[in-house]
C-alpha angles and dihedrals in degrees: 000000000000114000109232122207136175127212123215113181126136075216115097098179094049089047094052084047088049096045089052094046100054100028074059079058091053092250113130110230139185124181136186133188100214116084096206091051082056100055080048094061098046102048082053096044143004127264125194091215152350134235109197133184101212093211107069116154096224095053133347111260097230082062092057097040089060091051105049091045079057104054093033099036087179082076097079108115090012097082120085112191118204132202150175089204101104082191098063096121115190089212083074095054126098111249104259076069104053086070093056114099115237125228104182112210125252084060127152126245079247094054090046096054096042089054100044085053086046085052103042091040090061095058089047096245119128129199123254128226113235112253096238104060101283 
């Protein structure tokens, strides 16, 4: 089983430094950085998880966390938000927040990668290895 993620960043330089990060992890990835593109995708596919900059400038990214955990309620624990607000206190979220994992920006490839795994481990879903050596 391939593990799917989207991408929703408004920076295109960072996603292209996530997509390469995690494809380099054998996970396929797509990202976008339109919210309402990625509410798009995921009404037409499944994703495994989601990994979500809070600040967007369509839309905030906890707005659009809380409404995709409404409408697909199987999200909840598959969407890692991710800030540079070091004051982005998880005290201050609604609850369908506080379940969200936090990735706070600047973060390094390891800790990506360490928190995607965290992520994906929790919901019992491990990473496969591309066939071909990947």
């Amino acid at each position: 089983m391939t593990v799917r993620i989207l991408i929703v960043d408004d920076e295109p330089a960072l996603r292209r430094t996530l997509e390469r990060a995690l494809r380099n992890l054998a996970y396929e990835v797509v990202s976008v950085g339109d919210p309402h593109l990625a509410y798009e995708l995921l009404d037409a596919a499944d994703y495994d998880l989601v990994l979500l900059d809070i600040h967007l400038p369509q839309m905030s990214g906890d707005t659009l966390a809380i409404a995709l955990l409404r409408r697909w309620p199987r999200l909840a624990g598959r969407i890692l938000l991710m800030t540079g607000d070091p004051w982005a206190l998880r005290a201050n979220w609604p609850d369908e927040l506080r379940q969200c994992p936090l990735l706070v920006k600047p973060f390094t490839l390891d800790a990506l990668g360490s928190a995607v795994l965290t992520a994906l481990t929790a919901l019992a879903l491990q990473p496969q290895r591309k066939r071909n050596g990947g």
